[in-house]
C-alpha positions in Angstrom: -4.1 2.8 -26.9 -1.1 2.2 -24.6 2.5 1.8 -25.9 3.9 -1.0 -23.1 7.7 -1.3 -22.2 8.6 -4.8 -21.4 9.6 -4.8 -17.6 13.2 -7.0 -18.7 14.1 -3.4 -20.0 13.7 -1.8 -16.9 16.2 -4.4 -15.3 19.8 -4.3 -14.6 20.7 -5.8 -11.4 17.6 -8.3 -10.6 18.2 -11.6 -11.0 16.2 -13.4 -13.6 15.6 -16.8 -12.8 14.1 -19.3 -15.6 11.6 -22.0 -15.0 13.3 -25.1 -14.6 10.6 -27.5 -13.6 9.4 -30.0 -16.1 6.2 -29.6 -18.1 3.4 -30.6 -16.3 1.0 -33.1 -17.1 -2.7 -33.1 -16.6 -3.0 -35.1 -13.6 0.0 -32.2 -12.6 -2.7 -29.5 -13.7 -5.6 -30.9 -11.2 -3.2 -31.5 -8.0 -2.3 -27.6 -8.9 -5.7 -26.7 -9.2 -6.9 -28.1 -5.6 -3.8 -26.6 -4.1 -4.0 -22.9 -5.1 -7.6 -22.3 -5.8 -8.9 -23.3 -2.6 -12.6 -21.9 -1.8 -13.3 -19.0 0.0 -14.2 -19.9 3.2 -17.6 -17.7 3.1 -17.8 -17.3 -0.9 -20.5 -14.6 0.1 -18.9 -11.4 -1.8 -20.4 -12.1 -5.1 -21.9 -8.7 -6.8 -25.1 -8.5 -9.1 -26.2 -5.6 -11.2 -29.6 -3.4 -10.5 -30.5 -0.5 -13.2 -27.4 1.1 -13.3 -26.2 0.5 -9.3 -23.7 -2.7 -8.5 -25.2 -4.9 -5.1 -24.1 -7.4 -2.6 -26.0 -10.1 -1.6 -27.6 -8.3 1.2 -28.9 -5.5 -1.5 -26.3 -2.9 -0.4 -24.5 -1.0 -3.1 -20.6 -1.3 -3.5 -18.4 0.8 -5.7 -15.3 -0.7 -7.4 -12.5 1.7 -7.3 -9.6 0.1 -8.6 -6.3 0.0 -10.6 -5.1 -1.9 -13.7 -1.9 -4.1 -13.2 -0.7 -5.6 -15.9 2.0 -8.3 -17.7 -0.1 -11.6 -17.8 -0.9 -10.0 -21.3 2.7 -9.7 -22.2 5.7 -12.2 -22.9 6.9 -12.2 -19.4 3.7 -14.0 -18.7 3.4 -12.5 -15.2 2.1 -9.3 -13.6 5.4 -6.9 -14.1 7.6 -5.7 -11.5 7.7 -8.9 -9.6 11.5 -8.7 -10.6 12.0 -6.0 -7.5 9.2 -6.1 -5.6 7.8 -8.9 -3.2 4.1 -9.5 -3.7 3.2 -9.1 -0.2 4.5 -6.3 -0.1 3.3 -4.5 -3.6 0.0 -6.2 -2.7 -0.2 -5.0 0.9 0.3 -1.3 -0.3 -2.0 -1.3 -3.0 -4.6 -2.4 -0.3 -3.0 0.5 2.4 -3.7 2.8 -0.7 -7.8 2.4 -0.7 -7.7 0.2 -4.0 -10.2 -2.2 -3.8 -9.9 -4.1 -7.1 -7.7 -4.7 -9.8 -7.9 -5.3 -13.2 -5.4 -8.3 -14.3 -4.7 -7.8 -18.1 -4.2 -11.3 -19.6 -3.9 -13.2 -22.9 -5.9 -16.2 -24.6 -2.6 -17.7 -25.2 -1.6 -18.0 -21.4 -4.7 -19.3 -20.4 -4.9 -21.9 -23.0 -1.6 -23.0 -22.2 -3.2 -23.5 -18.5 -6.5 -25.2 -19.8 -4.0 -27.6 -21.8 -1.8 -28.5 -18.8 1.2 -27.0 -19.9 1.8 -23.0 -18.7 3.8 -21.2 -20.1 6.9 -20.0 -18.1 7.3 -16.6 -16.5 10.5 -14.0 -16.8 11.2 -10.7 -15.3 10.9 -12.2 -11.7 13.1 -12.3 -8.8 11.9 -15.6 -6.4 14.3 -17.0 -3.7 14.1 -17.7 -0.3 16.7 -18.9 2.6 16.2 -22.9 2.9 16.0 -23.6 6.5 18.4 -26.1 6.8 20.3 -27.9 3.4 18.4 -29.1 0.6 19.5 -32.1 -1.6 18.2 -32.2 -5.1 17.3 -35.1 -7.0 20.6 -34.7 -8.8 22.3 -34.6 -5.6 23.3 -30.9 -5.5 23.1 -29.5 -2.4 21.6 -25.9 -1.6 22.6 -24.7 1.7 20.6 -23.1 4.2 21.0 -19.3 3.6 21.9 -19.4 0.4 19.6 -17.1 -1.5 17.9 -13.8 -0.6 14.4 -13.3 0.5 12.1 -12.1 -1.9 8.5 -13.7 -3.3 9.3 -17.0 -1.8 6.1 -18.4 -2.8 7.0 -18.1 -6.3 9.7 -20.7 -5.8 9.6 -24.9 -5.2 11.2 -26.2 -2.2 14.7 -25.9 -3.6 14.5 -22.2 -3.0 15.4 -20.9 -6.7 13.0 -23.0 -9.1 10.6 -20.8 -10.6 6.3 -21.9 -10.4 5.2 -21.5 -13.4 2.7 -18.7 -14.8 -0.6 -20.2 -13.5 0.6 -21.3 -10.1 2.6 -17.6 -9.6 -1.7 -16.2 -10.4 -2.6 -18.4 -8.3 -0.6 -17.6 -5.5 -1.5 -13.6 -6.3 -5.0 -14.3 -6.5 -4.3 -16.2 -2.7 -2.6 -12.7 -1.9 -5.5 -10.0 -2.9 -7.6 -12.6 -1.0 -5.3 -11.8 2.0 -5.4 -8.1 1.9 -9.0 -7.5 0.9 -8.5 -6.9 -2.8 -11.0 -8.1 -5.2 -9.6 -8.6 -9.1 -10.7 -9.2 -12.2 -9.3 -10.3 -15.2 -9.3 -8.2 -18.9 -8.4 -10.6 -22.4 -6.3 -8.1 -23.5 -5.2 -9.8 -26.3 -5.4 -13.2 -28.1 -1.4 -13.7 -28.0 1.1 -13.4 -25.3 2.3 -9.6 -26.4 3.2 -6.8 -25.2 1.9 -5.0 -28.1 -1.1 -7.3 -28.6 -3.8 -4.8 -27.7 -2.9 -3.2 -31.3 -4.6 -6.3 -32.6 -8.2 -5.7 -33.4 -10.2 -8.6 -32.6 -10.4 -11.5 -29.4 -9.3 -14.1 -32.4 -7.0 -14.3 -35.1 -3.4 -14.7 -33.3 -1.5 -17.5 -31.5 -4.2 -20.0 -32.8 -7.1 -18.8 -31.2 -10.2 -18.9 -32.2 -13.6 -17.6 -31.4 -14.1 -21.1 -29.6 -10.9 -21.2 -27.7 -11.3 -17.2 -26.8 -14.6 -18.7 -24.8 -13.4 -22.0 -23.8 -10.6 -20.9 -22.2 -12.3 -18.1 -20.0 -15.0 -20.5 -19.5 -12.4 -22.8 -17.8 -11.1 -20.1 -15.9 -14.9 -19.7 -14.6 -14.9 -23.2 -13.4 -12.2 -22.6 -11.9 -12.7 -20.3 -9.7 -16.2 -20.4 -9.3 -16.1 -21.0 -5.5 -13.7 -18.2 -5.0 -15.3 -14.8 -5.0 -11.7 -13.3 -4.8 -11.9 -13.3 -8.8 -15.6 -11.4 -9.4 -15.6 -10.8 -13.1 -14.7 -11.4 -16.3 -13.2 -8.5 -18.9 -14.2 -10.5 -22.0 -12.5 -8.2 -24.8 -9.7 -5.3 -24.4 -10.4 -2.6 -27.1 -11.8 -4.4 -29.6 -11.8 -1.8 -32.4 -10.9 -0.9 -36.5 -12.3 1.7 -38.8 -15.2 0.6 -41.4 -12.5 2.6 -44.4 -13.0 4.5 -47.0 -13.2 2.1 -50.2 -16.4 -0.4 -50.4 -19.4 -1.0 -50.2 -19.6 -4.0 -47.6 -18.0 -4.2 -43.8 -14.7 -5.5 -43.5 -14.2 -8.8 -41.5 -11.5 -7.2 -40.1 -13.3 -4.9 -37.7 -15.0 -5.4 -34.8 -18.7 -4.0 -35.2 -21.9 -4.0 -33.0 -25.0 -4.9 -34.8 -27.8 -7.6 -34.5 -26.0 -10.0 -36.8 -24.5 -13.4 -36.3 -21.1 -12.6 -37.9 -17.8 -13.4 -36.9 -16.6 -10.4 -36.1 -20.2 -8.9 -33.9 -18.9 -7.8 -30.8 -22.4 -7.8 -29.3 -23.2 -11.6 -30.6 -19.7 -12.7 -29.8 -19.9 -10.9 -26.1 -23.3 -12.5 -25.5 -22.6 -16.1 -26.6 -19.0 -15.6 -24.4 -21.6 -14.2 -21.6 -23.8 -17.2 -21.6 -21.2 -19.8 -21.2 -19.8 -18.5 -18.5 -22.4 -17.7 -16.6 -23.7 -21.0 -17.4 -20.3 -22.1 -15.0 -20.6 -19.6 -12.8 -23.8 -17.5 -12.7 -22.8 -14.9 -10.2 -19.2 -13.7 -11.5 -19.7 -10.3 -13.6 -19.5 -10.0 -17.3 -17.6 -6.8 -18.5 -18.3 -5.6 -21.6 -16.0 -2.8 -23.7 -17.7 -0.9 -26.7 -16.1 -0.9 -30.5 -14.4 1.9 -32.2 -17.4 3.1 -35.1 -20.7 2.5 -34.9 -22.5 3.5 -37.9 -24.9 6.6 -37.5 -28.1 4.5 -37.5 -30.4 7.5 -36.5 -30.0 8.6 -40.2 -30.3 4.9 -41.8 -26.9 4.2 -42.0 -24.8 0.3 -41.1 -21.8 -1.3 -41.3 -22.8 -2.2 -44.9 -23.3 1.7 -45.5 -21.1 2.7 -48.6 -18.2 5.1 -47.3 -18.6 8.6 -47.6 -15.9 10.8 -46.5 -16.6 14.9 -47.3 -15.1 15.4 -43.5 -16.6 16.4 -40.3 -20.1 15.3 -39.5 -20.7 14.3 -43.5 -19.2 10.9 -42.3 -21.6 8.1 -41.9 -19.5 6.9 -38.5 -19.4 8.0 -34.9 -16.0 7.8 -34.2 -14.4 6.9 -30.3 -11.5 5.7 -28.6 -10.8 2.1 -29.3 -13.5 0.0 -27.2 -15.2 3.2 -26.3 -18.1 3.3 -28.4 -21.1 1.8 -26.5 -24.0 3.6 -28.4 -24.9 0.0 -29.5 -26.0 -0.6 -26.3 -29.2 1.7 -26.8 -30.3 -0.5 -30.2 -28.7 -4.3 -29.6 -28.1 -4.5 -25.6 -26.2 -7.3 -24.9 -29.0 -9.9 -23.0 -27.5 -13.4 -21.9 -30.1 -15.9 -21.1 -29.9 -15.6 -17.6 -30.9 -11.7 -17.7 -28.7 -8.5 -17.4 -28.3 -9.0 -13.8 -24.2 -9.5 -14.0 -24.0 -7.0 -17.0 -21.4 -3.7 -16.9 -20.5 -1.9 -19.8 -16.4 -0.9 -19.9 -15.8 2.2 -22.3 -12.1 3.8 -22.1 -11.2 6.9 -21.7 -8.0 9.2 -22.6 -6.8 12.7 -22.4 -4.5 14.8 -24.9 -1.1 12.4 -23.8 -2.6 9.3 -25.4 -4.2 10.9 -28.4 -5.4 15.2 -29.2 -9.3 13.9 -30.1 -11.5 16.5 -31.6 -13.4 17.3 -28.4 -10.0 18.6 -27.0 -9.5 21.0 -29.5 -11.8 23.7 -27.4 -11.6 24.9 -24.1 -12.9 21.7 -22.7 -15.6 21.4 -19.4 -17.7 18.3 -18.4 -20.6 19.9 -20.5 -18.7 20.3 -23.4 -17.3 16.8 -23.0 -20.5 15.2 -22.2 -21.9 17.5 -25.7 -19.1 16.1 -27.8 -18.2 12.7 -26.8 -19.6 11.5 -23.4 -23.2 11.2 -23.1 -24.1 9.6 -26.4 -21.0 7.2 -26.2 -21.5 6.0 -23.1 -22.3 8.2 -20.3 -26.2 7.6 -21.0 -25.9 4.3 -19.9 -25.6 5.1 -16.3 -27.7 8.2 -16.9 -30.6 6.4 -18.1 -30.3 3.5 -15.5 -29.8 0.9 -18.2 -26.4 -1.1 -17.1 -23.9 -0.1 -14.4 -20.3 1.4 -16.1 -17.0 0.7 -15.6 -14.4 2.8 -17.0 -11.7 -0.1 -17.2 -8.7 2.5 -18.4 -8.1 6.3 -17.4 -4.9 7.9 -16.6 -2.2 9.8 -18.3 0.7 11.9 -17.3 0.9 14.7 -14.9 1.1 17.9 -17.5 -0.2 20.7 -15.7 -2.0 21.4 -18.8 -5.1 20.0 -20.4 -3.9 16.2 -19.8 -4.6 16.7 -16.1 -7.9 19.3 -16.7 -9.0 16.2 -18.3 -8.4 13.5 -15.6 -9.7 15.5 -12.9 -13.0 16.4 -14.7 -13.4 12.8 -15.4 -12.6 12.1 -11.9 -15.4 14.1 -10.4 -18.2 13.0 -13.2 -17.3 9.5 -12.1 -17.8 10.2 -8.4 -20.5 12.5 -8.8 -22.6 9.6 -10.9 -21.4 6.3 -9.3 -19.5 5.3 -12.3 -16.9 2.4 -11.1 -13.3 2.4 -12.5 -9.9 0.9 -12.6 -7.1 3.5 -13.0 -4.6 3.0 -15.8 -2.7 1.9 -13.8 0.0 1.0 -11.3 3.0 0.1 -13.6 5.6 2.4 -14.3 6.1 0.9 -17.9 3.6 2.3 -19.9 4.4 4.2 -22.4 1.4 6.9 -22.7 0.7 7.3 -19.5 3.1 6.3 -17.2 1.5 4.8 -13.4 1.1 5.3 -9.8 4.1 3.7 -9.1 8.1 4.6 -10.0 10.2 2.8 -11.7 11.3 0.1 -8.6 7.8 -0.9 -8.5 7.4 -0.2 -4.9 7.3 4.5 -4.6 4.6 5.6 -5.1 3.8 8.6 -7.1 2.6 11.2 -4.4 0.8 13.9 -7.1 -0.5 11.3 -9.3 -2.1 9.7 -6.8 -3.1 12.6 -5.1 -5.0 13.2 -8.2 -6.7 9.6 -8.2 -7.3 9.1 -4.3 -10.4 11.1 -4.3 -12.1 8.7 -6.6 -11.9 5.7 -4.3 -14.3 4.4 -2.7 -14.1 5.5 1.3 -16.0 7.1 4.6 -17.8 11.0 4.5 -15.7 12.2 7.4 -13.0 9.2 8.8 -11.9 8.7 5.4 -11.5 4.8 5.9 -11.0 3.2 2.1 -14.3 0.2 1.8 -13.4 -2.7 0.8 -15.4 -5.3 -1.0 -14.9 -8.1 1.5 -17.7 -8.6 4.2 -15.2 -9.8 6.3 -11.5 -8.9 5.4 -10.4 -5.4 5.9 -9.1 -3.0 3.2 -5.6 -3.0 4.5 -4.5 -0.9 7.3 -6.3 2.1 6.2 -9.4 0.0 5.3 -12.5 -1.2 6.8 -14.0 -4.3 5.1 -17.6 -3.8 3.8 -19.7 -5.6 6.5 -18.0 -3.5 8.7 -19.1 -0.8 6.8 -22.7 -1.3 6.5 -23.0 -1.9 10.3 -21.3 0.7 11.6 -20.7 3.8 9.1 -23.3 3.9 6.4 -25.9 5.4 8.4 -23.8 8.0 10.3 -21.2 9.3 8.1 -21.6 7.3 4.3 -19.3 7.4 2.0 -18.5 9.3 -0.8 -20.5 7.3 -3.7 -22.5 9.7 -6.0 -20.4 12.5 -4.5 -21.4 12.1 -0.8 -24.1 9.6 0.1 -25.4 7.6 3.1 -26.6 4.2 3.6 -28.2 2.1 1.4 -29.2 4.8 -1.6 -31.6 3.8 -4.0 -30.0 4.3 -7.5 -31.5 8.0 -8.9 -34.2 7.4 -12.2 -32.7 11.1 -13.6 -29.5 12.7 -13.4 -28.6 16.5 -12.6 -26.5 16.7 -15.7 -27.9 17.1 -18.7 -26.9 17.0 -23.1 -27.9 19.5 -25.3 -29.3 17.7 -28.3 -30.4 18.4 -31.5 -32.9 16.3 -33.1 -32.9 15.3 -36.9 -35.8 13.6 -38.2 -35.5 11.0 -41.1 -37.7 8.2 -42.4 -36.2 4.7 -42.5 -37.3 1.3 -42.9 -36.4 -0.8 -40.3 -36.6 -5.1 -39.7 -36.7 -6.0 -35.8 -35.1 -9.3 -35.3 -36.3 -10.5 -31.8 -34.9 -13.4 -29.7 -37.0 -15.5 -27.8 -36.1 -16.9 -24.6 -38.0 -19.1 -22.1 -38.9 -17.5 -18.6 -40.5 -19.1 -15.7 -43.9 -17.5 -15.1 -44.2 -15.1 -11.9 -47.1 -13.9 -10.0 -47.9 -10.2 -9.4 -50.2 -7.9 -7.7 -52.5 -6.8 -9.9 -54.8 -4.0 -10.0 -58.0 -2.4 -11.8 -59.5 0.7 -13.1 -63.2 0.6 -14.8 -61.9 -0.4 -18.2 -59.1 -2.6 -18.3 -56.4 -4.6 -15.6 -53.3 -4.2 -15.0 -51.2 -6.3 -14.8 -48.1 -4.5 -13.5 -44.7 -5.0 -15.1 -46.1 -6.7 -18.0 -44.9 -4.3 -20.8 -44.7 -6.6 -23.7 -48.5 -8.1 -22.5 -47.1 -11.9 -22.9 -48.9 -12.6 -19.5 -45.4 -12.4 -17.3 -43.2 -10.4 -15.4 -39.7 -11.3 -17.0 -36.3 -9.1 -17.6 -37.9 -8.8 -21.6 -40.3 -6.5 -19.7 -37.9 -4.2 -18.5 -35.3 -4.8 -21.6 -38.5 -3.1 -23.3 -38.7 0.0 -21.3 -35.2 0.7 -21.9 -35.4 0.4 -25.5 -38.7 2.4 -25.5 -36.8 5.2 -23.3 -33.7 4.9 -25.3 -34.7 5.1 -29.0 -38.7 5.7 -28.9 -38.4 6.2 -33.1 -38.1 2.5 -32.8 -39.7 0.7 -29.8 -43.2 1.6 -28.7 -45.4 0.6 -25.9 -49.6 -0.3 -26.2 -51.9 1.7 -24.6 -52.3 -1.5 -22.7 -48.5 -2.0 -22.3 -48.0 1.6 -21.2 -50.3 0.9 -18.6 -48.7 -2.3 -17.2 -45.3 -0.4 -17.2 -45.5 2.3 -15.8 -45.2 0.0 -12.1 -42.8 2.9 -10.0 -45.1 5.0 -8.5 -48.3 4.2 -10.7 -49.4 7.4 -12.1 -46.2 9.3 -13.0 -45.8 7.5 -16.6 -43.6 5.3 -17.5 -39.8 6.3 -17.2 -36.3 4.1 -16.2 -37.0 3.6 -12.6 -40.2 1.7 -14.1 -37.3 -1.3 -15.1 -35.8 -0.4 -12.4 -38.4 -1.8 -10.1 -39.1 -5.2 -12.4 -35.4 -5.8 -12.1 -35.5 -5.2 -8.3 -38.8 -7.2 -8.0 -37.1 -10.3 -10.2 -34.2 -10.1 -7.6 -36.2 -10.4 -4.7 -35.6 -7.0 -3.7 -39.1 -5.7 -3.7 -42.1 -8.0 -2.9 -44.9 -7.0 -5.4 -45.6 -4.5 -7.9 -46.3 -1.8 -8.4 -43.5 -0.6 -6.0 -44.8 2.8 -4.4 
């Protein structure tokens, strides 16, 4: 959705310096490997889902509120602007500014040429440093001491002007973030190096890569770091998108689409299989999952398969959204890895008016009408419904004044007032649609723009101290880290999650805001394909009346408390058309508050009680 301006453009005066070094060999690879992804020393800032609520390890909530940097996706194969400004200090004032995780665009190509032992080079960066005293190269030329400037001298070997190459420079940011109490994550924005390459459709097809190497490559970048909590997550997909046409009467295998099929070109199945492996590496790092761009309207009957019909308005059999924004999927085929939903966010997008004039801008816009038209069915019920935590991975746009800005403040507020996490679209200056926090020498920082976004991170009631997501490492200057937090702010003053909250708050079963809806009835034949998985048995309390026990959490009566039970509820809550609970069932469910019937919070509490976070059910 984004129209990217490769940084080179944006440079006159900065010296570009071109890797030099020679290929590197495997053995090369490893000795890089123990150098610059050296363990966390504590390794305890690892994040698990719970409903729709993101937890430490302790069971107290965190909040990412973050920023998109990007270039690893593009042909410079580096973050951009790293051609004026030093990392320490971009890095230490992106941590000053409350930002407490970034999202790292990248490509398949670039990390494939890491896996393989040979990365790709980097341009568009300035690296020297002064050399101490002389340096004699191997060829005998002699660098004297004071030679070159200053800037990103980590970038550099010991020469003082050969470039790193691409994975050792991400290495050396990653080390940074570490440094400064930023947590990042990375986004496949595209399978080739590109700086157009979220244009392309699907997460294979381009550069060679496959739906094999797409997951091999981000698995090895989950070994990788899978004793470093600095990197907490995994984007899996940028936008994946495409429109079913208008000619046909079968899908094209050119989309991306969202169904319970095995196909190619399933974003749910591919998601899900990509989700398993990794987590099979590394079980605690977060899985983030973007929506499609149609889903078909399967409340009257229709699929991908659906002949096109195209009268106009809402005669088409398609819900329409931005590219990767269309998570109504989620309600009929959620996306369940073997290992349960724990790690599980879903990642819509969302744009005003300067990236494209949608249909839902066409009135005088408010939240309601938003939520009405596009939100809530999209994506918002989600969170609303407590089934998966969100993540908006890209909002932003240009300062107009006008309805670009109504926009972004609107979706500002919802996001605070519901907990929704985000990463702001974004820091660079270079793109194209929206422009960024920062001006064009990487380093000023856009005072109204950012005035606009800094309510939306993450920070104290009344102190205003930005939280980090370290336990131990402070936010910056302006920044507390989040043990700190817990122990000696959440109970007095909180923070401003879910619009101004304190402590430890139990994640809400409703929501104040509500969707109008209209409901059309229409009879459909429908085949259930279910997936069985294997689940270790687990005692619970049980209970009695004069007729039957109860054995509470057991909604799909197979004799055990498993996530299935709570995947169940959701689905039953979600689209009751299609999912139903026994008599029996309903009983064994309903284990919040026994009594009240069965609702969200009810999966809520097995997901808890599977966590260790309660001790029995029913939880009262």
């Amino acid at each position: 959705m984004k129209k990217f301006f490769r940084a080179a453009a944006a440079v006159s005066a900065a010296v570009m310096l071109a890797n030099t070094a020679a290929p590197y060999s495997s053995v090369d690879t490893e000795k890089t490997l123990t150098a610059n992804a050296v363990a966390d020393d504590c390794n305890d800032d690892w994040i698990h889902a719970v409903g729709s609520r993101l937890y430490d390890k302790d069971g107290n909530q965190v909040w990412l509120t973050g920023a998109n940097w990007f270039g690893f996706n593009c042909s410079e194969n580096c973050a951009h602007g790293l051609y004026a400004a030093d990392v320490d200090d971009f890095l230490e004032g992106v941590a000053d500014h409350g930002i407490n995780v970034l999202r790292f665009p990248i490509s398949s190509e670039l990390l494939l040429s890491w896996m393989n032992g040979d990365p790709n080079p980097v341009s568009s960066v300035q690296a020297s440093y002064n050399p101490p005293q002389d340096v004699v190269g191997e060829d005998g030329t002699i660098t004297p001491a004071g030679k070159y400037g200053d800037i990103n001298r980590d970038f550099v070997l010991e020469d003082g002007k050969t470039l790193k190459n691409s994975m050792e420079i991400f290495d050396i940011i990653m080390q940074k973030c570490k440094k400064y109490g930023i947590k990042a994550f990375i986004d496949i924005h595209s399978p080739d190096a590109n700086n157009s390459g979220h244009n392309y459709e699907l997460w294979y097809g381009k550069a060679g890569i496959t739906t094999e190497l797409w997951i091999e490559t981000l698995v090895w970048l989950a070994d990788k770091y899978k004793n470093d909590d600095t990197l907490i997550g995994y984007d899996l997909k940028n936008e994946p998108h495409g429109k079913r046409g208008y000619t046909g009467d079968s899908c094209p295998s050119d989309i991306a689409k969202w169904d319970d099929s095995t196909d190619e070109n399933n974003w749910k199945h591919a998601a899900e299989t990509c989700a398993n492996a990794i987590l099979d590496v590394n079980p605690n790092a977060l899985i983030i999952i973007e929506g499609v761009e149609q889903y078909p309207k399967t409340e009257l009957g229709y699929t991908y398969d659906t002949p096109d019909i195209w009268e106009g308005g809402d005669k088409s059999p398609w819900h329409g959204a931005w590219w990767g924004g269309n998570l109504r999927g989620v309600k009929d085929y959620p996306v369940v890895p073997e290992s349960g939903t724990s790690q599980i966010i879903y990642s819509p997008h969302d744009y005003g008016k300067s990236v494209y004039a949608q249909t839902w801008f066409d009135k005088d816009f408010t939240t309601q009408t938003l939520l009405d038209d596009y939100w809530y069915d999209t994506w918002a019920y989600i969170n609303d419904q407590d089934i998966a935590p969100l993540l908006i991975g890209e909002w932003g746009g240009h300062m107009d004044g006008g309805d670009n800005q109504k926009w972004m403040e609107l979706l500002r507020d919802y996001m605070i007032n519901n907990h929704i996490n985000h990463t702001f679209w974004c820091l660079n200056p270079n793109s194209g649609d929206t422009g960024g926090l920062l001006g064009t020498d990487f380093k000023t920082w856009d005072d109204e723009k950012y005035g606009l976004f800094e309510p939306s991170l993450w920070q104290t009631q009344s102190s205003g101290k930005y939280i980090g997501l370290d336990h131990n490492v402070a936010l910056g200057k302006n920044g507390i880290s989040l043990g700190d937090y817990y122990a000696n702010y959440a109970s007095s003053e909180g923070s401003n999650i879910d619009g101004g909250s304190k402590g430890n708050v139990k994640p809400p079963s409703t929501s104040t805001t509500t969707k109008t809806t209209t409901t059309t009835s229409k009879t459909t034949t429908t085949t259930t394909t279910s997936k069985t998985t294997t689940t270790t048995t687990i005692t619970v309390t049980t209970g009695s009346n004069p007729d039957v026990d109860i054995v509470y959490g057991d909604s799909n009566e197979d004799k055990k408390v498993n996530l299935a039970d709570a995947v169940l509820i959701m689905q039953v809550k979600a689209n009751p058309s299609k999912y139903s609970l026994t008599a029996q069932g309903e009983l064994n469910a309903d284990c919040n508050a026994p009594g009240g019937g069965v609702t969200n919070a009810d999966a809520l509490s097995i997901q808890k009680y599977l966590l260790g976070l309660v001790k029995s059910l029913p939880e009262n």
